[in-house]
N, C-alpha and C positions, 0 to 999 in steps of 0.2 A: 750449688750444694757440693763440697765435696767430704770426702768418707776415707779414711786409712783404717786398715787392718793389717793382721801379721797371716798369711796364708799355708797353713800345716806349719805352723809356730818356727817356720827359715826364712820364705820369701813373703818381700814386703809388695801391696800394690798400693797405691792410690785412686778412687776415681774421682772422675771429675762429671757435674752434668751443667753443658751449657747449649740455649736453644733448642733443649728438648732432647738432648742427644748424650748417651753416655760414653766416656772415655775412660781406659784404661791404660796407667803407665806405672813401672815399664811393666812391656809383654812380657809374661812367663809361658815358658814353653814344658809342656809333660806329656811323659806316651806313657801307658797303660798295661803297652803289651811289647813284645821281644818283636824282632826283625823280622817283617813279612817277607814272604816267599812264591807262594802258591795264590792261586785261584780256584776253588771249588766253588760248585752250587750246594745249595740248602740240601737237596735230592739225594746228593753224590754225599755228600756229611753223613745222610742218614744213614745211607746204603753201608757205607762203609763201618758205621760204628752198630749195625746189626750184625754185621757178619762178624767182623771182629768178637762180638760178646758172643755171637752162638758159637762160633771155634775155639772161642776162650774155654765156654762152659757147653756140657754137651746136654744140661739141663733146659738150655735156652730154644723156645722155638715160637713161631711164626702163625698166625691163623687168621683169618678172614677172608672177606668177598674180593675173589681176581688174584690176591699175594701171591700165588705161584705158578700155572702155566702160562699167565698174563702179563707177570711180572710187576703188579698191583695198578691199581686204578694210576696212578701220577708217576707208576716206574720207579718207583723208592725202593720195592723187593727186588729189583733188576737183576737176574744170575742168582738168586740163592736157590731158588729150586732145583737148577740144575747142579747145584754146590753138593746139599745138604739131603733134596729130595723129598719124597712125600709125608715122612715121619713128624720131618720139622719143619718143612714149610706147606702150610694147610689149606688150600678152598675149602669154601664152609657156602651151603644154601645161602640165599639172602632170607637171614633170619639173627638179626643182631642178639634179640635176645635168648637165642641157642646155644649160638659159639660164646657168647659172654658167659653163662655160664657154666660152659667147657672150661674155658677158660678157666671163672676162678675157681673149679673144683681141683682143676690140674696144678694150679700155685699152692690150695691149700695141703694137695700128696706131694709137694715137693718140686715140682717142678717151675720154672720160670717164663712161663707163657707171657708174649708179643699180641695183645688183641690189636689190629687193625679196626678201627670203623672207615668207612668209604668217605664220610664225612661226620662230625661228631652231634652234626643232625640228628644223623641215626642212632645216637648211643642215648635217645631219648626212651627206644625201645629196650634198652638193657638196664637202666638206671635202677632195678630195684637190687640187679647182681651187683653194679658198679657200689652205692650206697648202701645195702643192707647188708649185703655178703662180704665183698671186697675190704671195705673201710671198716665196716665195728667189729668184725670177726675175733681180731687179736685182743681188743678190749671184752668181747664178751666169752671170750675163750680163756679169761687173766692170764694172757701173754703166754698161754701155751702154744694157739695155730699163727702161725707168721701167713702172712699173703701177698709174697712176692708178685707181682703182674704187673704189666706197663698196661695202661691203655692210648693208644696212640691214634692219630690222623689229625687230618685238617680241620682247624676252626676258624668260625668267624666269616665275613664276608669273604665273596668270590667275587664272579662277573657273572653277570645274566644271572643268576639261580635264584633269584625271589625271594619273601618273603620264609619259605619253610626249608633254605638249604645254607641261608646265611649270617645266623648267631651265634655270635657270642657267649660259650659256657665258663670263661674262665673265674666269672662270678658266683654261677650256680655249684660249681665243683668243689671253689676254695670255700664255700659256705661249712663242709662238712669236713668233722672231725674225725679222725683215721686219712686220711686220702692225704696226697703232695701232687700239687699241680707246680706244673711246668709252662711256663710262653715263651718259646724262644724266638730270637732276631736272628742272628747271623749264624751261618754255617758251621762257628768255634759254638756258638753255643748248643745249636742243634747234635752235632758231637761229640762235645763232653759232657752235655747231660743227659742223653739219651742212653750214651754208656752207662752211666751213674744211676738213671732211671732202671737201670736191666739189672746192678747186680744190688739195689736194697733191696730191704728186706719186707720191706711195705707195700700197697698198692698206688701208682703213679699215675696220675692223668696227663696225656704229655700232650699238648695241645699247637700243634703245627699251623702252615697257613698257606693256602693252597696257592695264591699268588707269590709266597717266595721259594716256593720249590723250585724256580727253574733261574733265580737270582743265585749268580756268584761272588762271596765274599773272600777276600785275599786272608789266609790263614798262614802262618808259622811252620815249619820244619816240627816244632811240638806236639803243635792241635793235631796233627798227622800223625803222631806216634802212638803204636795199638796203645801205651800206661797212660796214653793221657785223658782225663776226668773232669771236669768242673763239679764244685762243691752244689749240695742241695739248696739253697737257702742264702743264697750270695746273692747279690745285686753287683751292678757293674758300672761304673761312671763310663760310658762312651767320650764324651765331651766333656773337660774342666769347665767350666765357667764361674763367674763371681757375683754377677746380679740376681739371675733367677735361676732356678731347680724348676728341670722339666722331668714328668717322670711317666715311665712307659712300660708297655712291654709290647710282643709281637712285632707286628708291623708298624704301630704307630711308633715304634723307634726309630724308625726312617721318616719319617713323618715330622718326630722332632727334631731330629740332625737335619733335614731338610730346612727346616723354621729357623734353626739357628746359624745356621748358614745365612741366610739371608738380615737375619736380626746382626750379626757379628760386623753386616758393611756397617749397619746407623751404630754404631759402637759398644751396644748389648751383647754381652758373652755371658751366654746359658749353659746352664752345666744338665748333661744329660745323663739319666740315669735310667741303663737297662734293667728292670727289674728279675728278667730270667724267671725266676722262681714265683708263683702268686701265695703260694701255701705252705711252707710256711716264707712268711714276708721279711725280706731284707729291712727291717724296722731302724735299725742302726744306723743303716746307710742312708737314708732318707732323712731322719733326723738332723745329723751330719751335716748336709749338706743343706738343709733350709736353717741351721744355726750358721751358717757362714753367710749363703747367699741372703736371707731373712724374705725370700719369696717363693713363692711355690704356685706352679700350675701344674696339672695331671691329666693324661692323655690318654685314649681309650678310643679303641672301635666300638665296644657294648653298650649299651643302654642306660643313662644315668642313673635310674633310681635303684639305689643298693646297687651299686659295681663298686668296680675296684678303687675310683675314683674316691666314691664315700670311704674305705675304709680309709685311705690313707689320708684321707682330711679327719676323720674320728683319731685317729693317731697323733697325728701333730697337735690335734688341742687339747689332747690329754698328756701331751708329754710338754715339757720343759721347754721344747722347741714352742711351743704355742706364743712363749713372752717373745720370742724373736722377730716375730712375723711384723714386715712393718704396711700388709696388705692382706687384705681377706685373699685366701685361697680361691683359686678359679679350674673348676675343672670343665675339658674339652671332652664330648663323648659322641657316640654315634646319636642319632637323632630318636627321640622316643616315641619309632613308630615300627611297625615291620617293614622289611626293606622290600623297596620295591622293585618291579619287573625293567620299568620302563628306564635305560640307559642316561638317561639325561638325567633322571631325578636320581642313581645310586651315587652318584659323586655328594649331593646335598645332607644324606643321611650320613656319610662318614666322613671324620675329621680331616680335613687337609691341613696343610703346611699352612696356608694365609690365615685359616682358622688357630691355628699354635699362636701366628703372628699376632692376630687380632689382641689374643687374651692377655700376652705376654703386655702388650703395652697398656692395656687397660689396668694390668696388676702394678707396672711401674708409672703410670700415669703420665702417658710419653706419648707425640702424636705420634 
């Protein structure tokens, strides 16, 4: 079988598949991003681009369990206490649904309140602030009360915490109209969105992930500068590729740069797509890219049934892209059960990289 296209309508590839194995000639090479510099962790992103916005704006402050004499549960609030002080940075009882609603009464007077949860477990106890208050406010106010708020912490699996400390909300959140969730990967994005998350004018789910807080990703002389920002609503190709679209967010973006890595020795080049943003959905760029590549797999730590998975296969068969597809969509997801205690069996319920592996060849039909 082989296949020509014209690639961003300059460069040409060819592939070729023989013995099961696909090839591409000649290689094209693309980077995404300016001249790397630095090393920072996920932590040190955050830390940084909180402090920055509360010194920018003296409306910005801080609340939750541990943030300040503690310096927060994972060390993200590290030194703003002793910065900024008790005004604006807050311990709050363990009572999520208190300081939530602290919270959003303070964005509705004006101010630009940071709610911590310890884990977004807990914001199960505030969900009626986060949804009823937070998100319809401005619709049921007809655009007179704005409700600037982040909501921020760790989602999703840990290690060891069970069944009731490690799901996935990036599904339950983007369900709901008024809210913008966030899932960020790398330390540029935990950065310039988090900024971005503090100065709209909406309420923002921002949804971290407590295994890459302490991962450092090599950033720009840019991603460092207090003006720098990422857009709401962008998706990000990490990896070009030509045959299939892997698409992600969080941690399974390491997950599928991982998979593609390993798929890129048998001569498979996946193009990977950080999605950043879950609400509103980089729909553009996913289209995009399964009109070029014509295959598509979706990658998730949450729970198949209604995730993020499903929406973006409901998307590609209702758009244009759907005639492209030269294989049924395959999505990869955490397992649909609660996660369990026992060490051996949390590797089974969430996606690995051999698992990316698996789907990717079953969707190009390759041993």
């Amino acid at each position: 079988m082989a296949l020509s296209s014209t690639l961003f309508g300059k460069l040409k590839f060819s592939v070729s598949k023989a013995n099961g194995l696909f090839k591409v000639f000649p290689v094209a090479s693309f980077s995404t991003s300016s001249r790397r510099s630095a090393q920072v962790m996920v932590r040190d992103a955050l830390n940084t681009a909180m402090d920055e916005e509360m010194e920018r704006d003296e409306r910005v402050f801080l609340l939750g369990e541990e943030v300040a004499m503690y310096d927060g549960a994972y060390k993200v609030s590290r030194g703003l206490w002793k910065k900024y002080g008790d005004k604006r940075v807050i311990d709050t009882p363990i009572t999520e649904i208190g300081f939530a609603g602290i919270a959003v009464g303070a964005a509705m007077a004006g101010l630009r309140p940071v709610c911590e949860f310890m884990t977004f477990n807990f914001s199960m106890q505030a969900i009626d602030h986060i949804i009823n208050s937070a998100a319809k406010t401005f619709y049921m106010s007809a655009g007179k009360i704005n409700v600037p708020i982040v909501f921020r912490g760790p989602n999703g699996a840990a290690s060891g915490v069970a069944a009731q400390h490690s799901q996935c909300f990036a599904a339950w959140y983007a369900n709901c109209p008024g809210l913008k969730v966030i899932s960020p990967y790398s330390s540029e994005d935990c950065r310039g969105l988090l900024k971005s998350a503090i100065r709209d004018p909406d309420p923002v789910v921002f949804l971290e992930n407590e295994l890459l807080y302490g991962v450092p990703f090599e950033v720009s002389d840019e991603v460092m500068s207090k003006d720098f920002i990422l857009p709401i609503g962008k998706a990000k190709i990490e990896k070009v590729g030509q045959h299939i679209t892997l698409v992600a967010h969080s941690k399974a973006v390491g997950t599928c740069l991982d998979a593609a890595k390993e798929l890129s020795a048998s001569g498979i080049e996946c193009e990977v797509i950080n999605l950043r943003t879950i609400r509103p959905l980089d729909e553009k760029c996913i289209l995009e890219s399964v009109m070029k590549t014509h295959n598509l797999v979706t990658v998730e730590q949450g729970w198949p049934q209604c995730g993020i998975g499903s929406e973006i296969c409901a998307r590609v068969i209702e758009s244009p892209a759907f005639d492209y597809l030269d294989a049924p969509v395959v999505r990869v997801t955490g397992a649909d059960v609660p996660m369990p205690y026992t060490k051996s069996l949390e590797p089974l319920t969430i996606p690995q990289a051999q698992d990316v592996v698996l789907a990717v060849k079953k969707v190009l039909n390759v041993q």
